[in-house]
C-alpha positions as CSV (number, residue, x, y, z in Angstrom):
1,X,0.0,0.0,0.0
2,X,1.5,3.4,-1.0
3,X,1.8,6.0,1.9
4,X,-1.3,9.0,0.5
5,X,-0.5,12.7,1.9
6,X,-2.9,13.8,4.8
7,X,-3.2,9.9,5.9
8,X,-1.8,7.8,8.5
9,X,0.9,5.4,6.7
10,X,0.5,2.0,6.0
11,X,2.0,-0.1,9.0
12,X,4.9,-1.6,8.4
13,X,8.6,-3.1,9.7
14,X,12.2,-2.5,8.2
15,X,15.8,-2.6,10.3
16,X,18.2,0.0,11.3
17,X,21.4,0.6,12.3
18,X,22.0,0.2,16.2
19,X,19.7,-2.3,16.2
20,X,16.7,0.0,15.6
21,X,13.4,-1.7,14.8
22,X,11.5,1.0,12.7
23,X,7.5,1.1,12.4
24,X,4.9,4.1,12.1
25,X,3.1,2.5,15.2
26,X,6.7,2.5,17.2
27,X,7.6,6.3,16.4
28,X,4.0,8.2,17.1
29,X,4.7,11.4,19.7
30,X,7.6,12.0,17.2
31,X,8.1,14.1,13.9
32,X,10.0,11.2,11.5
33,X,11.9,12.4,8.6
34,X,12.2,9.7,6.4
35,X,15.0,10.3,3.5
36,X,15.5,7.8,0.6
37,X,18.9,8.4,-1.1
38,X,20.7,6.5,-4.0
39,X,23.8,4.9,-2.7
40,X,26.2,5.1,0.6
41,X,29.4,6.3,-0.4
42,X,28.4,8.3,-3.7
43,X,29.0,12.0,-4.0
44,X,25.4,13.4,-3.8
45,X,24.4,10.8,-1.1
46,X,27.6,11.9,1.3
47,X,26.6,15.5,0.6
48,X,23.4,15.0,1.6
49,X,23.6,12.9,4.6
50,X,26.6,15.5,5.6
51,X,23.7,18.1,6.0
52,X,21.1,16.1,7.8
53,X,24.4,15.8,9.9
54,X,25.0,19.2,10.5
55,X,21.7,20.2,11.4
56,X,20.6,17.7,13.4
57,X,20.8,19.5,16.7
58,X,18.2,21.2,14.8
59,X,15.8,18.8,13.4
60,X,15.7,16.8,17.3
61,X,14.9,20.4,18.9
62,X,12.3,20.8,16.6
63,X,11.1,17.3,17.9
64,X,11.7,14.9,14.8
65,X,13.5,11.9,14.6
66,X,15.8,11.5,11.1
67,X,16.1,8.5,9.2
68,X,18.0,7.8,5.9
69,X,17.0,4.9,3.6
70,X,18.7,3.2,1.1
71,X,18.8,-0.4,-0.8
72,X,22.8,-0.5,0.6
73,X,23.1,-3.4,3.5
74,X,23.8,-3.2,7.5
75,X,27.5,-3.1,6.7
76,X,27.5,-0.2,4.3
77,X,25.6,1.7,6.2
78,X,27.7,0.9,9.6
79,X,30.3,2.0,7.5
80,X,28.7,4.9,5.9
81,X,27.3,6.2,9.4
82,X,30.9,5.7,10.8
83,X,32.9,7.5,8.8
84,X,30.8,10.7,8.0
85,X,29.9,10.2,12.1
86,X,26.1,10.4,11.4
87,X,24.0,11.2,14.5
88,X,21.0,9.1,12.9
89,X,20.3,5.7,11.7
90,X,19.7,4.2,8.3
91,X,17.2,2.0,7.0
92,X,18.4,-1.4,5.0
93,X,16.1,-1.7,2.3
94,X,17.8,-4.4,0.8
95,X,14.7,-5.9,-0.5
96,X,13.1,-2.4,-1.7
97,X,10.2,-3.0,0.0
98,X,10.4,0.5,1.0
99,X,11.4,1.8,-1.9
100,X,8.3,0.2,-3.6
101,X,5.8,1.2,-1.2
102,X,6.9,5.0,-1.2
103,X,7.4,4.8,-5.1
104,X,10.8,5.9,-5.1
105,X,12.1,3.1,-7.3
106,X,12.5,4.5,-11.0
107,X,14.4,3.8,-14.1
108,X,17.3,6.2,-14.8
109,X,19.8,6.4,-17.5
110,X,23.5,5.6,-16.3
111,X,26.5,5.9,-18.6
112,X,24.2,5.1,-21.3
113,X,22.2,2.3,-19.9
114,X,18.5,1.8,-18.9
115,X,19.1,1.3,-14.6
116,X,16.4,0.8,-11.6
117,X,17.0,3.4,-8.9
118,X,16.4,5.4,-6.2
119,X,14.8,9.0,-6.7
120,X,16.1,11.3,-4.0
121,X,12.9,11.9,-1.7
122,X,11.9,12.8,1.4
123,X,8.8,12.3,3.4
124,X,7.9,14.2,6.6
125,X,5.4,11.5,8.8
126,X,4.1,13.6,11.8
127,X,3.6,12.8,15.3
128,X,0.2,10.8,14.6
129,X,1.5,8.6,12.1
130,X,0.2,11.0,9.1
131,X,2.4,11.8,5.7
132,X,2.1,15.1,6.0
133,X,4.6,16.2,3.1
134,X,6.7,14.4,0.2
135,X,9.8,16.0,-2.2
136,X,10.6,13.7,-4.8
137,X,13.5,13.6,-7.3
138,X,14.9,16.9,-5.5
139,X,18.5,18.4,-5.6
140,X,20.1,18.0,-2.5
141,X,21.2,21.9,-2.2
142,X,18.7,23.3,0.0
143,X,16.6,20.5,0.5
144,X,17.9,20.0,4.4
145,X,17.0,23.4,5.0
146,X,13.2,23.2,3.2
147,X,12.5,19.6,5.0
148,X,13.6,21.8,8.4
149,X,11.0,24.5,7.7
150,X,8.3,21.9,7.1
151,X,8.9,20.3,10.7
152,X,8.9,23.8,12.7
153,X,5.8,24.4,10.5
154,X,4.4,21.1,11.7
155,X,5.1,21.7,15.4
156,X,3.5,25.2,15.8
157,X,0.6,23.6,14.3
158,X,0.2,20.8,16.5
């Protein structure tokens, strides 16, 4: 079942780093920022998480809970997490079953060829369990800042 803006998501299980057991039901009280990225270790991806990084003081002030997610293993993304020393955990979709169910999964050209991959996306989930707002295929300059907005914007309306 795909996730629908203004409804609660579809319930559902995936694995973290540190051990971290992630479902909608498990998370409600909290803001979750739920970011689907390409690869671990790839120059966009690195940029990106680098920001969530830096202003993560910021997004757990504002009361939200940051999660990347990407089809890489545990192992990557132990790795990935150490070395840029990411405050956050990320989601092993090794199967794409996440990828599927937020529709992230598209076919891209890469050095000439016809490739399945992941669109850059974020989805804001707020503290009831409702998708409250989606970027898809977005540049990563910026977008930290925008998905920070959204969140302040979500608490002063709660």
């Amino acid at each position: 079942m795909t996730p629908v803006l203004n409804k609660p998501l579809p319930e559902f299980e995936a694995v973290a780093t540190s051990g971290v057991k992630f479902t909608p039901q498990g998370f409600l009280g909290k803001v979750v920022v739920l970011y689907f990225y390409p690869k671990d270790h790839t120059p966009g991806c690195t940029t990106e998480a680098m920001q969530f990084r830096d202003r993560h003081k910021d997004f757990v002030k504002a009361g939200a809970v940051v999660f990347g997610v990407s089809r890489d293993n545990m192992a990557s993304h132990e790795k990935f997490r150490q070395n840029l020393e990411l405050p956050f955990d990320l989601i092993a979709d090794t199967e794409e079953k996440l990828c599927h169910m937020f529709g992230v999964v598209k076919n891209k050209i890469m050095y000439g060829k016809k490739v399945k991959g992941i669109e850059r996306s974020t989805f804001l989930i707020d503290a009831k369990g409702v998708l409250r707002a989606e970027w898809r295929g977005i540049k990563v300059a910026g977008h930290v800042d925008e998905v920070l907005k959204a969140v302040k914007e979500l608490k002063k309306a709660a």
